[in-house]
C-alpha positions in Angstrom: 7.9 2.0 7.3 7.3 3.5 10.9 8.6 6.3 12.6 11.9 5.2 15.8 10.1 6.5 19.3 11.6 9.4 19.7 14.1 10.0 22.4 13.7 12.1 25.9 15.8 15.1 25.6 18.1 16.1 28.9 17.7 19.7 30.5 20.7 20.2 27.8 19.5 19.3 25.2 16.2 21.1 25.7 17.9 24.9 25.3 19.1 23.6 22.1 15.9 22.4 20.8 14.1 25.1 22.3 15.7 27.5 19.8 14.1 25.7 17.0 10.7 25.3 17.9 8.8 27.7 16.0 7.6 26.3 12.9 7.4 30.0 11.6 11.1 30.5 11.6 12.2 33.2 9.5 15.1 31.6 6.2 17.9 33.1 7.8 17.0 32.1 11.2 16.6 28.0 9.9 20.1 29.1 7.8 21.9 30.1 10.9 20.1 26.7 12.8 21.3 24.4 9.8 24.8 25.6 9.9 25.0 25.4 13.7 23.8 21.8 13.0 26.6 21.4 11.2 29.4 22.9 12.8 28.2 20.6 16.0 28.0 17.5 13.9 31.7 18.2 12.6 32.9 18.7 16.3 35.6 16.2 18.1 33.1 16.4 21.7 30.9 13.4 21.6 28.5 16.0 23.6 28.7 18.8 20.7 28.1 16.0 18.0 24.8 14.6 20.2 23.4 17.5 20.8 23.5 17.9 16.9 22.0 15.3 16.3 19.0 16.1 18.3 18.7 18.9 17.0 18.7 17.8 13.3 15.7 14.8 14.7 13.8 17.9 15.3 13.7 19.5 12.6 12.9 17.2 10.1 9.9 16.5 11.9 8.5 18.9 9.7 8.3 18.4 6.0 9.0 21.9 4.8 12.8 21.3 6.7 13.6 18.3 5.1 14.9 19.6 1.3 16.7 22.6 2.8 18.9 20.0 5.0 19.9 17.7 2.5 20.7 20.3 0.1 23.0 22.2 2.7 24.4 18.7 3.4 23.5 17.8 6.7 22.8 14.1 5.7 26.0 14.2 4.3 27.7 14.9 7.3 25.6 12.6 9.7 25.8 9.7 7.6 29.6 9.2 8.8 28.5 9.4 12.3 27.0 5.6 12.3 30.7 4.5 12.0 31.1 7.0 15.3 33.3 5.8 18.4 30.8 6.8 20.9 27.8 4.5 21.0 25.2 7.3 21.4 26.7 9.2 18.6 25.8 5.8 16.7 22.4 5.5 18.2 21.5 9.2 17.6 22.6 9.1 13.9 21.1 5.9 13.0 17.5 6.9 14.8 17.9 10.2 12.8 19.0 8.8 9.6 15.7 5.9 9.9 13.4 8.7 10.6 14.1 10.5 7.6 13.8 7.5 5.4 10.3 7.0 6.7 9.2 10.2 5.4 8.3 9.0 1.5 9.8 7.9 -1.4 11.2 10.8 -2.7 13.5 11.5 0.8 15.2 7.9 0.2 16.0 8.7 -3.1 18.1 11.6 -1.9 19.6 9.5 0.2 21.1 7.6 -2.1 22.0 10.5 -3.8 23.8 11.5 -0.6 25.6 7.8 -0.6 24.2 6.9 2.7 24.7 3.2 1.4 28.4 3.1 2.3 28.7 3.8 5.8 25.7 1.8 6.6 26.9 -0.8 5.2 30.4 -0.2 6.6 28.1 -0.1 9.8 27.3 -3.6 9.2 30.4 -4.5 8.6 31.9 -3.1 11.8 29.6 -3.5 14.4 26.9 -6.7 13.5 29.9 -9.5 12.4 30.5 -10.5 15.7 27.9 -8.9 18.3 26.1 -10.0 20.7 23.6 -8.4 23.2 25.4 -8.6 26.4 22.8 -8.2 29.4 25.7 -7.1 31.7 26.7 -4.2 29.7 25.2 -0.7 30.7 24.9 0.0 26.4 22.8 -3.0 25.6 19.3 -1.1 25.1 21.6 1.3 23.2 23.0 -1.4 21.1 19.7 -3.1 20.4 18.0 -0.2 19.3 20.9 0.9 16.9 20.9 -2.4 15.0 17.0 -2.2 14.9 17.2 1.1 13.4 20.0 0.5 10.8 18.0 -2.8 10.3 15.3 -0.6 9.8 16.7 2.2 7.5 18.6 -0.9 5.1 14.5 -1.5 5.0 13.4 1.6 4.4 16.0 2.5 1.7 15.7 -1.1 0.0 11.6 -0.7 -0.6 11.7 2.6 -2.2 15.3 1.8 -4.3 16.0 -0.6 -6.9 19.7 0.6 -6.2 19.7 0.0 -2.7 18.9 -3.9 -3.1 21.5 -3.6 -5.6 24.3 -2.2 -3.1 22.8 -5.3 -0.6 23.5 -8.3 -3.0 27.0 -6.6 -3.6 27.7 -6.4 0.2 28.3 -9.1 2.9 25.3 -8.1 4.9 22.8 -10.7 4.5 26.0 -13.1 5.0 26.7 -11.5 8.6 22.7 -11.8 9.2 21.7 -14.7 7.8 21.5 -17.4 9.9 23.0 -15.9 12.5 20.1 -13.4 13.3 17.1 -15.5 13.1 18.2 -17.1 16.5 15.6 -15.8 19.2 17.2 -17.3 22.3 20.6 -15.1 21.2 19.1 -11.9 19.7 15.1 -11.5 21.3 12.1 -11.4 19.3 12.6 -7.8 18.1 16.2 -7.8 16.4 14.4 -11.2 14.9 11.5 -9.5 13.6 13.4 -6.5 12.2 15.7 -8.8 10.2 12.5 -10.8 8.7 10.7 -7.6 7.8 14.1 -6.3 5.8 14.1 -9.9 4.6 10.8 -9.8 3.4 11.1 -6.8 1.2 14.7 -7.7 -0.4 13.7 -11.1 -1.3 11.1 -9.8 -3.5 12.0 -10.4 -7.5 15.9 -10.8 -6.2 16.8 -14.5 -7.6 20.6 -14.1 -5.8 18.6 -13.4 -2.3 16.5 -16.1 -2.6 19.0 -18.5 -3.9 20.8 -17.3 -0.7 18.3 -17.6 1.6 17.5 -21.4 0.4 21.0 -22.1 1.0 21.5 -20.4 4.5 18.7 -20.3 6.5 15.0 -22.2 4.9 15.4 -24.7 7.8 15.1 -21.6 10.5 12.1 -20.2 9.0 10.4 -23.0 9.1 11.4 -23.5 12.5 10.0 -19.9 13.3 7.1 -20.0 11.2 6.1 -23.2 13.4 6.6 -22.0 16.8 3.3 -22.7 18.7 2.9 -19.3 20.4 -0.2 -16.2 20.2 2.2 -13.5 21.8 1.8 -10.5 19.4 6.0 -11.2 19.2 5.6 -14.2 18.2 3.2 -13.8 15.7 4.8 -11.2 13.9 7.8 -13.6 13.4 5.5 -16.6 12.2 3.7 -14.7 9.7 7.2 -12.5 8.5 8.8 -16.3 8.3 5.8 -17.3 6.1 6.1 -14.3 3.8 9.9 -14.6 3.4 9.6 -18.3 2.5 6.6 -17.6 0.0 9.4 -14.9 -1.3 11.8 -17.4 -1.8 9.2 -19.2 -4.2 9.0 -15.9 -6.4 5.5 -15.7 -4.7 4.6 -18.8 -6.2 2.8 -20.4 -3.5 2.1 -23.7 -5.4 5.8 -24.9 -5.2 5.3 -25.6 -1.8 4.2 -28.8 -0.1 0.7 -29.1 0.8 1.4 -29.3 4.3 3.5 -25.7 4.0 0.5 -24.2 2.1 -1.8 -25.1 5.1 0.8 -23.8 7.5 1.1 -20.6 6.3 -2.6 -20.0 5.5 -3.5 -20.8 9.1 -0.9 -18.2 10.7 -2.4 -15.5 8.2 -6.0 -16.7 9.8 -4.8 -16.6 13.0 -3.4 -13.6 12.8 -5.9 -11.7 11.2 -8.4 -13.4 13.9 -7.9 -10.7 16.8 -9.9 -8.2 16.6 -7.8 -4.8 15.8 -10.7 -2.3 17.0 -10.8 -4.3 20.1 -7.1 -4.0 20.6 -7.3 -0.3 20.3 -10.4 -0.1 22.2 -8.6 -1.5 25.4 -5.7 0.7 24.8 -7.5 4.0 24.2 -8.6 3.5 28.1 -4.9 3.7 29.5 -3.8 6.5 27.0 -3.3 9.7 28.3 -6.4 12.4 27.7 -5.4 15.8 26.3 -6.3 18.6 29.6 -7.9 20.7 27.1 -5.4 23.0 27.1 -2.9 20.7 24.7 -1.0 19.1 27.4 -1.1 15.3 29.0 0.0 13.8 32.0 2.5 10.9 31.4 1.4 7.7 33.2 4.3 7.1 36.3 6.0 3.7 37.3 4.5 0.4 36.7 1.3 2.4 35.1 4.1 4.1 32.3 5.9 0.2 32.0 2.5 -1.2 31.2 1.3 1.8 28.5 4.6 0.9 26.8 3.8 -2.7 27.2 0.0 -2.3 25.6 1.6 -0.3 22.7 4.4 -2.1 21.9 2.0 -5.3 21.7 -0.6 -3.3 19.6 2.2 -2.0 16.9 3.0 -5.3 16.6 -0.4 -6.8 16.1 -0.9 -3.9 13.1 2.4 -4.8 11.8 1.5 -8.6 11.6 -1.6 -8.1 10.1 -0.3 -5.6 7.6 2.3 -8.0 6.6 -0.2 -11.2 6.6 -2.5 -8.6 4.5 0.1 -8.1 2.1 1.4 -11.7 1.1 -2.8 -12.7 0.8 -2.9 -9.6 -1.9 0.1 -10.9 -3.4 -1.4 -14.6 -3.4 -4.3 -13.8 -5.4 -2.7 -10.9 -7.3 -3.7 -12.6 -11.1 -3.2 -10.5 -13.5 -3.7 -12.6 -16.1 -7.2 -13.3 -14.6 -8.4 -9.5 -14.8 -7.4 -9.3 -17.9 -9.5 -11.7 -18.7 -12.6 -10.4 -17.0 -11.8 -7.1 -19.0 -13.9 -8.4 -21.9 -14.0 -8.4 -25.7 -12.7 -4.6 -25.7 -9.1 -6.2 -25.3 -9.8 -8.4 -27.8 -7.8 -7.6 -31.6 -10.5 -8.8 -33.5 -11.4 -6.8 -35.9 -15.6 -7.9 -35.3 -16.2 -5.5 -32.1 -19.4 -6.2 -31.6 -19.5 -10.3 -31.3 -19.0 -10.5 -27.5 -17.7 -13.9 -26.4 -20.0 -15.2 -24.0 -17.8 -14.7 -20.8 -18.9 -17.8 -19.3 -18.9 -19.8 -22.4 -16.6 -23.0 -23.2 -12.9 -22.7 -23.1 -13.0 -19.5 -20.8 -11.0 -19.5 -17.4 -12.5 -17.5 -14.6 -10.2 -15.9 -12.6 -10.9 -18.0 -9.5 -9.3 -21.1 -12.1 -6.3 -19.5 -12.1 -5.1 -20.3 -7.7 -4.4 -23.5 -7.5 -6.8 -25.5 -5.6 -5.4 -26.6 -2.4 -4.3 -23.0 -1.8 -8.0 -21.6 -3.0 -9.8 -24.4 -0.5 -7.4 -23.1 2.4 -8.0 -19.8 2.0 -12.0 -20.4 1.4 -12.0 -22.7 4.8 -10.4 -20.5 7.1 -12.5 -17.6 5.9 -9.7 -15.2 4.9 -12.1 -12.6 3.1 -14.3 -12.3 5.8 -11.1 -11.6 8.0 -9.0 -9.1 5.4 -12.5 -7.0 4.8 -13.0 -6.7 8.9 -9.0 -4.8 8.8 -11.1 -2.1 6.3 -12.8 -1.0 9.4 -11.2 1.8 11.5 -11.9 1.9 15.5 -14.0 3.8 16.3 -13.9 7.7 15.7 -12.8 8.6 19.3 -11.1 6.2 19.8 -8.8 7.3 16.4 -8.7 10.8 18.1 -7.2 9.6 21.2 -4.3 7.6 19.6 -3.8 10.6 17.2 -3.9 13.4 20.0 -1.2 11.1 22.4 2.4 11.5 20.9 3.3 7.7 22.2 0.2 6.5 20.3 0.4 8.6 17.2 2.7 5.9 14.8 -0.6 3.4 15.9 -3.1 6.1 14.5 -1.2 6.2 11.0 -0.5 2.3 11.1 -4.3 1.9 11.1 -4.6 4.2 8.3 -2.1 2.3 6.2 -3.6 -1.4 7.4 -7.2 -0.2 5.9 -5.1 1.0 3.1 -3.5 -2.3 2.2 -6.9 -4.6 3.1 -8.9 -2.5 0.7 -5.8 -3.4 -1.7 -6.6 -7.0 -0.9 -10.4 -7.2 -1.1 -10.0 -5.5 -4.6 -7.8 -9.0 -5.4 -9.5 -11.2 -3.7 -12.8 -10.2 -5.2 -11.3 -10.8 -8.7 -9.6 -14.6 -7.6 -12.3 -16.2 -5.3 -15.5 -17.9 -6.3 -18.4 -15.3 -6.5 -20.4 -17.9 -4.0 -17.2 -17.0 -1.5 -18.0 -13.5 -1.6 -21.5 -13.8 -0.7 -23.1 -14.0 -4.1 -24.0 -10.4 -6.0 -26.0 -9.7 -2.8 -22.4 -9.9 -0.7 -20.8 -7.8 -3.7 -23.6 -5.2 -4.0 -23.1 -5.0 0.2 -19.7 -4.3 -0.3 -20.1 -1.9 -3.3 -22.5 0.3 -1.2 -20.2 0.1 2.3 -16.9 1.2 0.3 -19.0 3.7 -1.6 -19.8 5.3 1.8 -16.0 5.5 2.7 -15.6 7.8 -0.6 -18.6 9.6 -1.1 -19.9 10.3 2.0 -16.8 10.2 4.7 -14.9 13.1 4.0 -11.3 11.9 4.0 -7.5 13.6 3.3 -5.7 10.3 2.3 -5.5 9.9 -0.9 -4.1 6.6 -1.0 -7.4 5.1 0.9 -9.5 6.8 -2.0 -7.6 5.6 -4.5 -7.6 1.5 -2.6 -11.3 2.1 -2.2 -12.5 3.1 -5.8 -10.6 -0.1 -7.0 -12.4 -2.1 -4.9 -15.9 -0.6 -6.4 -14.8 -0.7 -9.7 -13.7 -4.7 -9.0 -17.2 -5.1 -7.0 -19.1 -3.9 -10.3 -16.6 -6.3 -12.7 -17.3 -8.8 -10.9 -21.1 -8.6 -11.0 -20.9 -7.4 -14.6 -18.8 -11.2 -14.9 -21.5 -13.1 -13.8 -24.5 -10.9 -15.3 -23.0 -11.0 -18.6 -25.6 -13.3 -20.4 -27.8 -14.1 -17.0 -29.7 -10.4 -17.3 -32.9 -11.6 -15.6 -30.8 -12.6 -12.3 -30.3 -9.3 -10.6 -31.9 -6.4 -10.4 -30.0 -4.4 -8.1 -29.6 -1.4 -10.1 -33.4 -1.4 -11.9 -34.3 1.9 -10.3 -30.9 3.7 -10.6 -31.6 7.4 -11.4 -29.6 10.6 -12.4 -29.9 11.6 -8.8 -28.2 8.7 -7.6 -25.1 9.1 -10.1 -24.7 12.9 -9.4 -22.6 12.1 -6.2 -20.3 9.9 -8.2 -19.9 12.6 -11.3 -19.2 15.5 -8.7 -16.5 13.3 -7.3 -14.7 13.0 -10.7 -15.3 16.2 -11.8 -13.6 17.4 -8.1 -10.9 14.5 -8.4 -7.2 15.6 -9.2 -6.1 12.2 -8.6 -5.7 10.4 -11.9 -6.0 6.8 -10.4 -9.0 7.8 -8.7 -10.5 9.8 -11.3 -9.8 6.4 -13.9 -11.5 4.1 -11.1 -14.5 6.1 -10.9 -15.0 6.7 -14.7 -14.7 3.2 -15.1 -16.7 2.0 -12.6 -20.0 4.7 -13.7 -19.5 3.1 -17.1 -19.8 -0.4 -15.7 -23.0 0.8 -13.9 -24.3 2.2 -17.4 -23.2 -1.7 -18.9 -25.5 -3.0 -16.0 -28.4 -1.1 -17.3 -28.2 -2.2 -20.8 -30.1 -5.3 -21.1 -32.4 -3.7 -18.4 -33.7 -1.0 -20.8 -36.6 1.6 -19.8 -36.8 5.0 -19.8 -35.2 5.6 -16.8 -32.2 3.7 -17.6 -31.8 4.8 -20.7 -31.7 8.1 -19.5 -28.7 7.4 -17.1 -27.1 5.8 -20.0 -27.2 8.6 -22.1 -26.2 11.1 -19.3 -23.2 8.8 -18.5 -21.9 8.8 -21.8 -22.3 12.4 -22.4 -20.3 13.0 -18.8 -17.6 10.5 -20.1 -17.0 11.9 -23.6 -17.0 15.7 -21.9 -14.4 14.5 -19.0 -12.5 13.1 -22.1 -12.3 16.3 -23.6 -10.8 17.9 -20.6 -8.5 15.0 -19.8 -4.8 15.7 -19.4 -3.3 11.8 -18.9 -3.3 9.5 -21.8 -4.0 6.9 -20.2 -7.0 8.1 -17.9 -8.4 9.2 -21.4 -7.1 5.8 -22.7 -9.3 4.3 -20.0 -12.3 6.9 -20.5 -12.8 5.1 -24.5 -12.5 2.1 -23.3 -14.9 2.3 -21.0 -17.4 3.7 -23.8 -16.1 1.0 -26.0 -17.2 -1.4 -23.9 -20.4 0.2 -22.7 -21.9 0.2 -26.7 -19.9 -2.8 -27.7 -23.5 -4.5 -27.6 -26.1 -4.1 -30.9 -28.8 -3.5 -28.2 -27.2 0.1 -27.7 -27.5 1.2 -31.3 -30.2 3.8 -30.6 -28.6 5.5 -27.9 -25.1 5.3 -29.5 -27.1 7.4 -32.2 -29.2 9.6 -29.9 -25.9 10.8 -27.8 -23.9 11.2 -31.9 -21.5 8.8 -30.3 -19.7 8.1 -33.8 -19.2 11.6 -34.1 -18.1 12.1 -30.7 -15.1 9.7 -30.7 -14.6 10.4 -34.1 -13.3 13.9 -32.5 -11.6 11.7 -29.8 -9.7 9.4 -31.9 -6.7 12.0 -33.3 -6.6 13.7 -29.9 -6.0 10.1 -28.5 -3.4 9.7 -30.5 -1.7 12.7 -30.4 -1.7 12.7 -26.5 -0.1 8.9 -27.3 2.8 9.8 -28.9 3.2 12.8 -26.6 3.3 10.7 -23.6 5.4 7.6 -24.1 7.2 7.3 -21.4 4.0 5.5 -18.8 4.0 2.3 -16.8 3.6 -0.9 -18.5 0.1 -1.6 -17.5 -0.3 2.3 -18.9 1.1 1.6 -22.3 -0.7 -1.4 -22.9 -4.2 0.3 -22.0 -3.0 3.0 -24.2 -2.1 0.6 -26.9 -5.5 -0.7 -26.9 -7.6 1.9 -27.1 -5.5 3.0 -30.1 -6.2 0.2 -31.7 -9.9 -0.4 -30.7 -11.2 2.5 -31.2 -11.0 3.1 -35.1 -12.4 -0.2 -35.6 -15.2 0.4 -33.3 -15.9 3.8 -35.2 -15.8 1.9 -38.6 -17.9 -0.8 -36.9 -20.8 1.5 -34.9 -20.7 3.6 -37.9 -22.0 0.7 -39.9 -24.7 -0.1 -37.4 -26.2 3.5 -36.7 -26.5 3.9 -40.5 -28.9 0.8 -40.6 -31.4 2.3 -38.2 
């Protein structure tokens, strides 16, 4: 969900916004700004209502704005405006309105609380039916961009709201856009590409859309998705027409003729084949510096036509990759699998400790579960390889010059949210691909220890990286616990692991006040402790015992169910084997959850209302973890 460019202001406008530009406005100041907001927005001048507008794109730039405008109403009285005579009343509202969606989740859903659905859908309605961009008309720039940005907020509005998609299927908008707008030669690659991308989130788990899309339009997509062409455009539109048609399957890929499969996996390779860093490389060069003092020279004439140009071009790369990203994650998102890499401590059986060997008869492995024609396309065309090169920024100036630049600053976050999303997807595809694919425990370890850099050792604000890269070292260390389990004398990649070298990892959860992160990282020292068991010394014993007494204290202080849910399980897991007997006695670890157990379930039925993936977890360890008490009990005594 990007950000619209923002407009240039006229020598007007600027005494307006000028009035507002101190972020350290006093309340009654920004009162006395909202209300002039409003008293312009509810003027009969097209000028009065503009200006308004502007002013109200200003403000929400900043975050601490936002709450105090919907609650005086200000959405309420610019959502009318996209139903406006005056087109750049229209345009103004409709950049506005899409800006504001792209701010996070929580914005949309006052948005809908503010009813924005009607009038953009009225919008719809009105103005899309029958339009066409005229190139003789002095509006059509104007015209294009306000159908991309309604396009755009529909998108926006429709990702973060069950309701939305709801309104949508009620409405006759995909029947105005669908065929109609997937025509290139009519409507130009952008209005294209910003119907697929709406397209490709509302088709999602929506068995009307994709009914409807089967019926209207599955012979266009095709047709779009084989267009032989490496413009950036172009391959936005390939890979968006691949995603929407997987869509239409349910995201059941299989359904699909072999020939399809192939198709689709080569545009994901191909787009995923240039080189991002490269991309931004080249374009840092043209991007204005920063003076020093804050300020930058805009490039001039055919030097400013071919910055926009570069950018435009790069945006669109990011955006094709994050989409291609995002169907690849979705491809090998098995669920089933993982679970079934969880091991025994899922298991109901009452006999804890009589591990099924994990790579025994009968047992699937979660590369079993894709299908093998999309498995050997996706193996052939070196997709891993390709998704783990988008978890690489550019380089770190390179990041600063895109960030500094206001033209270039959308690019800086995109990259941020395309490292984001290919962490996401190595943390599948490292559960659904052959360990041989991955570059054997070696390639795993490699990728354990380049992602652990990235969160212990590169200081970083986003949360939502963290929390992508602790899942993919927790899914490094299951997988090489999946293929250890059994084959002990194969790998000895953690033989010398001390306390020293764990202390980074149990600062990090002590520090964390992210509950995903802080359950990714407990869980993944606990699989480090697993990987020392049938390696006993000393030494390793050593770390083992210090783990568990960290786990057992962080579950003390744990606030979530579920994290504490996922900090038993972990232990469950860790002593599930007779081999750890002694130092389940040394550390008192019947005792210890013994104490656990009733504060488990307490916390439980305190905290019902949690996720399904949540519930289930908690469910288990419920379960488990008297049993396992009853069982270990029974063991320790024998020593």
């Amino acid at each position: 969900m990007g950000k619209v460019r923002k407009r240039k202001p006229n020598k007007a406008q600027n005494n307006i916004v000028a009035d507002v530009s101190d972020e350290e406005l006093p309340v009654d100041s920004k009162e006395n700004v909202i209300q002039t907001i409003l008293d312009q927005l509810q003027a009969a001048n097209v000028e009065e209502k503009y200006c308004g507008l502007q002013t109200f794109a200003f403000i929400i730039e900043s975050p601490e704005n936002i709450e105090q405008a919907i609650e005086r109403g200000v959405v309420k009285a610019v959502a009318p405006l996209l139903l406006d005579p005056a087109g750049s009343v229209r345009n103004a509202a409709a950049g506005s309105l899409r800006n504001l969606s792209a701010v996070q989740l929580e914005v949309c859903d006052s948005l809908m609380e503010q009813d924005i659905m009607t009038p953009l859908i009225c919008w719809f309605d009105k103005h899309a039916e029958n339009w066409t961009p005229d190139n003789n008309s002095k509006t059509k720039m104007e015209d294009v961009d306000t159908f991309i940005q309604c396009i755009n907020l529909l998108l926006n509005l429709c990702e973060s709201s069950e309701l939305a998609v709801k309104y949508l299927g009620q409405s006759r908008v995909l029947s105005i856009l669908l065929p109609r707008y997937l025509d290139i030669a009519t409507f130009g690659c952008d209005i294209v590409s910003s119907v697929l991308q709406c397209l490709f989130v509302v088709v999602e788990d929506n068995p009307d859309v994709m009914e409807k899309i089967k019926l209207t339009c599955e012979k266009q997509l095709q047709e779009l998705m084989s267009i032989e062409d490496t413009d950036p455009s172009i391959l936005l539109i390939r890979t968006l027409s691949a995603g929407v048609i997987i869509n239409t399957c349910g995201g059941n890929m299989a359904v699909l003729p072999v020939n399809v499969i192939n198709l689709i996996v080569s545009i994901l390779a191909m787009t995923l084949s240039i080189d991002h860093r490269l991309v931004c490389n080249q374009l840092s060069s043209i991007v204005p510096l920063n003076d020093g003092s804050g300020k930058f020279e805009p490039p001039k004439g055919k030097d400013a036509q071919m910055l926009d140009n570069q950018l435009k071009s790069a945006s669109q790369i990011l955006d094709a990759q994050q989409r291609s990203i995002e169907i690849i994650a979705n491809i090998c998102s098995c669920d089933d699998a993982s679970d079934q890499m969880e091991g025994p401590e899922s298991s109901d059986s009452d006999e804890v400790g009589d591990d099924e060997d994990s790579n025994g008869e009968g047992v699937v492995l979660a590369e079993d579960k894709l299908p093998p024609e999309i498995l050997e396309a996706l193996i052939s065309l070196n997709i891993f390889e390709k998704v783990w090169a988008r978890t690489q920024l550019p380089a770190e100036n390179v990041m600063l010059i895109l960030k500094e630049y206001e033209g270039s600053k959308l690019l800086h976050k995109k990259l941020h949210t395309l490292q984001t999303r290919a962490l996401l997807c190595v943390n599948n595809m490292l559960s659904s691909l052959p360990i041989d694919n991955l570059g054997g425990i070696n390639g795993i370890y490699k990728i354990w220890i380049d992602v652990g850099k990235l969160v212990f050792k590169e200081s970083s604000e986003n949360l939502y990286i963290l929390e992508s890269a602790t899942a993919v070292m927790r899914a490094a260390l299951d997988k090489i616990k999946f293929r250890e389990n059994g084959k002990s004398g194969e790998c000895d990649l953690f033989r010398d692991l001390s306390l020293s070298d764990i202390e980074m990892m149990i600062t990090g959860i002590r520090d964390c006040q992210v509950p995903e992160i802080r359950s990714n990282l407990i869980r993944m020292i606990g699989i480090l402790a697993l990987l020392l068991v049938n390696k006993l010394n000393e030494t390793s014993s050593n770390v083992i015992c210090a783990i568990t007494d960290f786990i057992l204290e962080q579950a003390h202080k744990e606030n979530e169910v579920w994290v504490l849910a996922e900090a038993i399980d972990t232990l469950v897991d860790l002593y599930s084997e007779d081999e750890t007997d002694v130092l389940a006695a040394k550390v008192k670890l019947v005792e210890k959850l013994s104490i656990l157990a009733p504060i488990l379930k307490n916390k439980a039925r305190q905290q019902r209302k949690l996720p399904k993936e949540y519930k289930v977890l908690v469910s288990t360890a419920t379960s488990n973890l008297p049993r396992f008490i009853k069982y270990k009990k029974g063991r320790v005594a024998n020593l």
